[in-house]
C-alpha positions in Angstrom: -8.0 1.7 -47.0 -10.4 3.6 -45.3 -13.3 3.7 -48.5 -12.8 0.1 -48.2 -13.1 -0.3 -44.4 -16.2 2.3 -44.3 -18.3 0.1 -47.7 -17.7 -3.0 -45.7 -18.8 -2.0 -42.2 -22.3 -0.4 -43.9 -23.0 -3.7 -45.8 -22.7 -5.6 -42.5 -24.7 -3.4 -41.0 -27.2 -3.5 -43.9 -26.8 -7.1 -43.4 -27.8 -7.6 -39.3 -30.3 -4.9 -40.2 -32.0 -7.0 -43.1 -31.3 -10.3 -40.4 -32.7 -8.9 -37.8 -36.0 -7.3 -39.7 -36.8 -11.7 -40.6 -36.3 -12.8 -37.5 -37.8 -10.1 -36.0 -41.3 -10.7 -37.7 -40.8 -14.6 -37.5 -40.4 -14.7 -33.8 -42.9 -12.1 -33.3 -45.2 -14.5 -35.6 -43.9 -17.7 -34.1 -43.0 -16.6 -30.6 -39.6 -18.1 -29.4 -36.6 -17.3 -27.1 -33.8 -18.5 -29.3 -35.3 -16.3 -31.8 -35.9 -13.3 -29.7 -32.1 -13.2 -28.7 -31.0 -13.4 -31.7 -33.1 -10.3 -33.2 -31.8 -8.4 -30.1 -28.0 -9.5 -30.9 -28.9 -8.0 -34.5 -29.9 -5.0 -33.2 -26.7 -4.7 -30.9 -25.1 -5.1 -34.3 -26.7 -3.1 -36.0 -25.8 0.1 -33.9 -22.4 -1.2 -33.1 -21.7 -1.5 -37.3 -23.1 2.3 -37.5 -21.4 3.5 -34.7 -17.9 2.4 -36.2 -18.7 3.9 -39.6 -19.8 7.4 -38.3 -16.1 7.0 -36.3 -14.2 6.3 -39.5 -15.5 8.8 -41.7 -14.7 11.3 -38.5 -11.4 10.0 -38.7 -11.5 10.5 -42.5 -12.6 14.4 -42.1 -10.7 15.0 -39.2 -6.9 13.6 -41.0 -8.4 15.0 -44.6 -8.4 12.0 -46.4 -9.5 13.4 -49.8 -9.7 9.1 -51.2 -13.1 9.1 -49.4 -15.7 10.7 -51.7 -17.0 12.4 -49.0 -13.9 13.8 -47.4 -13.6 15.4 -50.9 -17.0 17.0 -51.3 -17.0 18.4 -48.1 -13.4 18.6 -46.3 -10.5 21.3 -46.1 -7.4 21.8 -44.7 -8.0 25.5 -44.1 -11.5 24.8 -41.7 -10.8 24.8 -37.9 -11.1 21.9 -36.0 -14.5 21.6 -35.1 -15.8 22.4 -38.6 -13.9 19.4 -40.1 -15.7 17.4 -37.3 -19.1 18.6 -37.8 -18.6 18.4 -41.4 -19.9 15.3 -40.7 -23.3 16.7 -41.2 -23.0 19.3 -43.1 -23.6 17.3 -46.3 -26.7 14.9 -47.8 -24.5 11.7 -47.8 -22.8 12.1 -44.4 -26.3 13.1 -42.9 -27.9 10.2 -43.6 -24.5 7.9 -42.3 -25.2 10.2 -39.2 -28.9 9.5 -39.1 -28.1 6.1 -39.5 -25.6 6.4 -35.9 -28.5 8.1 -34.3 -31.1 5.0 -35.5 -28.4 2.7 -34.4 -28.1 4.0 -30.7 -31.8 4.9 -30.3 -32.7 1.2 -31.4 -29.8 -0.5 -28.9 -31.1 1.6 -26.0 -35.0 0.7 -26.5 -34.4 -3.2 -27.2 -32.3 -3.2 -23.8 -34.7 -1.2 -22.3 -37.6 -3.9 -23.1 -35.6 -7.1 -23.6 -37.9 -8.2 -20.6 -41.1 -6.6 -21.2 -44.1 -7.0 -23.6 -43.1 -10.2 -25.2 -45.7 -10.0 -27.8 -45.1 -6.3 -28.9 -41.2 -6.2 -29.2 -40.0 -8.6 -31.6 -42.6 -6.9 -34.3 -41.1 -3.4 -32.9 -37.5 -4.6 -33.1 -37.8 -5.9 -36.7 -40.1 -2.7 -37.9 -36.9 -1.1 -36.5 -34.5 -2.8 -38.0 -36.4 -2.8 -41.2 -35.9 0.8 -41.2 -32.1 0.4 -40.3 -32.0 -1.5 -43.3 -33.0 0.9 -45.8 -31.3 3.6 -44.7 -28.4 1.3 -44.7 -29.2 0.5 -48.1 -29.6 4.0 -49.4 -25.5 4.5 -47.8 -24.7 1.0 -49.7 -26.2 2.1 -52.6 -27.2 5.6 -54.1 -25.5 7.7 -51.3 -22.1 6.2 -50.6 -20.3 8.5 -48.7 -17.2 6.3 -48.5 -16.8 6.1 -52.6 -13.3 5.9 -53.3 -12.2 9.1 -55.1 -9.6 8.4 -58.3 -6.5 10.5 -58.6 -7.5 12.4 -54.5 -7.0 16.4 -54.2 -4.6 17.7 -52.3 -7.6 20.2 -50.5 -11.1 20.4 -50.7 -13.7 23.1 -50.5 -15.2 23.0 -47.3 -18.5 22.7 -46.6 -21.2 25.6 -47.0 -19.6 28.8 -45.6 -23.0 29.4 -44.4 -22.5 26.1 -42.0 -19.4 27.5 -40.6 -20.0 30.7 -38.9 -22.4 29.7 -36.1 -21.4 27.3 -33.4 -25.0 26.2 -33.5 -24.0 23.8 -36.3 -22.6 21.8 -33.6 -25.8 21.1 -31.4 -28.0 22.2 -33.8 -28.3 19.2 -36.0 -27.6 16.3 -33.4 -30.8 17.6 -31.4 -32.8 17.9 -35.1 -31.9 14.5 -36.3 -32.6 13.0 -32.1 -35.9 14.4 -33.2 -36.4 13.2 -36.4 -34.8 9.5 -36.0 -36.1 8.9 -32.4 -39.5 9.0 -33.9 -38.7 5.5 -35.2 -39.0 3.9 -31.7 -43.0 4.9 -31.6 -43.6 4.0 -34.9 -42.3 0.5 -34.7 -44.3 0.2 -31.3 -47.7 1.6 -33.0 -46.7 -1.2 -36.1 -46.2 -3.6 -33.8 -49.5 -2.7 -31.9 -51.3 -3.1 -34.7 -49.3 -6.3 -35.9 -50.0 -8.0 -32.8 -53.7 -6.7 -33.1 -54.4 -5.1 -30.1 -53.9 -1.8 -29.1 -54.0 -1.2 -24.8 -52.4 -0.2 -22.1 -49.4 -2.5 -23.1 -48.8 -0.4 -25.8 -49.3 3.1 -25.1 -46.9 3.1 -21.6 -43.6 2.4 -23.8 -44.8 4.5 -26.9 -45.9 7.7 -25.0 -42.2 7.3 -22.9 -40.3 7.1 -26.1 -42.3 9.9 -28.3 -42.1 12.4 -25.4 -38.0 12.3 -26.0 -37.6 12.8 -29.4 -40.3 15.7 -28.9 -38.1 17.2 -26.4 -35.3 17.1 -28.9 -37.2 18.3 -31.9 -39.0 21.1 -29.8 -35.3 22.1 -28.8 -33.9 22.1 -32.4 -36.7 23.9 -33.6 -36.0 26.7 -31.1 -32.6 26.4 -32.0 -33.1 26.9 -36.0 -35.1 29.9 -35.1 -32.5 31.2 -33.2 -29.9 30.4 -36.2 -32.0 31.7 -39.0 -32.8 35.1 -37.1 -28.8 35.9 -36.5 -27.9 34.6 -40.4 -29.4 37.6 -42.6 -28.7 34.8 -45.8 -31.3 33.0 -44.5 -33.9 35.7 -44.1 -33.2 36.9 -40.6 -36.0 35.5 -39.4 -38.2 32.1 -38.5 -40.2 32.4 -42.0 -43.1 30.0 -43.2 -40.8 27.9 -45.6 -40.2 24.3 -46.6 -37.1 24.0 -44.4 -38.7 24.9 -41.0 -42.0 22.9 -42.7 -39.5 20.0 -42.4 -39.3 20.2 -38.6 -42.6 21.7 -37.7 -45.2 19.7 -39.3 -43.7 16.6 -37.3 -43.8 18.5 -34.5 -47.3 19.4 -34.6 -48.7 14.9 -35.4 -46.0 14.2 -32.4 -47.6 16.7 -29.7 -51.0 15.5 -30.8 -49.9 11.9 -30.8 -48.7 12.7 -26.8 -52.4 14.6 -26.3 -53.6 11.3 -28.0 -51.8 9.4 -25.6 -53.1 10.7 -22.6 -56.3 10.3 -22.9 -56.0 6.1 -24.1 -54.7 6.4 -20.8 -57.2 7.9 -18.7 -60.4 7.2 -20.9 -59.3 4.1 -23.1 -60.2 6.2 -26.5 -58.7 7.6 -29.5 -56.5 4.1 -29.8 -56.8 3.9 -33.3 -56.1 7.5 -33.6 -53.3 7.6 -31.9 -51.7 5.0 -33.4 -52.2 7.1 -36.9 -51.1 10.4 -35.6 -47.8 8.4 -34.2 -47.0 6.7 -37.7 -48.1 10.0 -39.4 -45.5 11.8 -37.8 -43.0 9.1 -38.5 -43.4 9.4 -42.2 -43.0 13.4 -41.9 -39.6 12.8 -40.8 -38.4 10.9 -43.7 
């Protein structure tokens, strides 16, 4: 039942994600209101769709339904509470269903936000975002699928990593990483749409600076975070050390405060457009 329910709400969402990409780039093409409604209704869609998966693979962890693949990877009866819920991220497949939640909610809230503003920009930014919805809605469709139905179910599973379970910071710790990571979608698709529309001013830099100086605040605050983590788990060196998994966070970190720098001065100066439209896609493609 639930394997079932979870495949079929992330193929409808990869569906309004894929619908809404097309009509995105037609209407932003072809300008027209029916059209631009209907990419916004999409979107709405789109987040909705994720937002019911991510709750039905919680209710899978938190009841233990070992027939969900995922369940049985990373679920167990013996984990408190709270583990079992933020086992939800404590694995590749479920990260990526939450990553998809957080793209979901992230898109919903900027396409309300502008529904009324720069008409040229938004459709292009709505279907670049949707775009991206799509694929990672095609990677949980496809080579991920956290909701695989598991033949003859255990009675227990093992758990995630015992190293994920003795720090509360796995709660907060990941939700603010992946607000970082996935917000940065919001300036990319402006800077695509920018450059779609070809012309990069004022227009364009007011929304993108507003919406990459969030998910900086998030990832500055995870990184902090992971530091904090690492030092008090000796496993992971007891320290903030120079390695691939704070790389992961940090390089991002570094395009994104640059892109803000960037930012400012298309602002007060009118230079560096082009520039900061690169550093802004840059960091985009360090976060996936």
């Amino acid at each position: 039942m639930l394997p079932a329910l979870g495949r079929i709400l992330i193929l409808l969402a990869l569906l309004a994600a894929s619908a809404g990409a097309l009509v995105g780039f037609a209407t932003g093409a072809r300008p027209s209101g029916a059209g631009w409604a209907w990419a916004r209704r999409l979107a709405y869609a789109f987040a909705a769709l994720m937002v019911l998966a991510n709750l039905v693979m919680e209710y899978a962890l938190l009841t233990h339904d070992f027939s969900v693949g995922y369940v049985a990877h990373v679920g167990s009866r013996s984990v408190p509470t709270w583990v079992s819920l933020v086992s939800l991220w404590s694995s590749l497949e479920g990260s990526i269903l939450f990553w998809g939640l957080v793209m979901g909610a992230y898109i919903a809230v900027a396409t309300w936000q502008n529904r009324h503003r720069y008409p040229e920009y938004m459709p292009y930014a709505v279907g670049v975002w949707l775009a991206c919805g799509a694929f990672f809605s095609f990677l949980l469709a496809g080579p991920a699928q956290p909701f695989a139905t598991v033949p003859g179910p255990p009675i227990d599973g093992p758990g995630p990593n015992p190293l994920l379970q003795n720090h509360y910071l796995m709660i907060i710790h990941p939700p603010f990483l992946y607000a970082g990571y996935v917000g940065m979608t919001i300036p990319f698709g402006l800077a695509c749409a920018a450059l779609l529309v070809g012309r990069l001013g004022h227009d364009f830099i007011r929304p993108l600076r507003n919406f990459l100086l969030l998910p900086w605040i998030f990832l500055t605050v995870a990184i902090v975070l992971g530091g904090w983590w690492a030092y008090e788990v000796l496993g992971w060196g007891g320290y903030w050390a120079w390695d691939p998994v704070e790389n992961a966070s940090f390089l991002p970190w570094l395009t994104a405060t640059a892109a803000l720098h960037s930012a400012l001065l298309v602002e007060r100066k009118g230079v560096l457009k082009g520039w900061t439209a690169t550093l802004v896609i840059a960091t985009y493609l360090l976060t996936v």
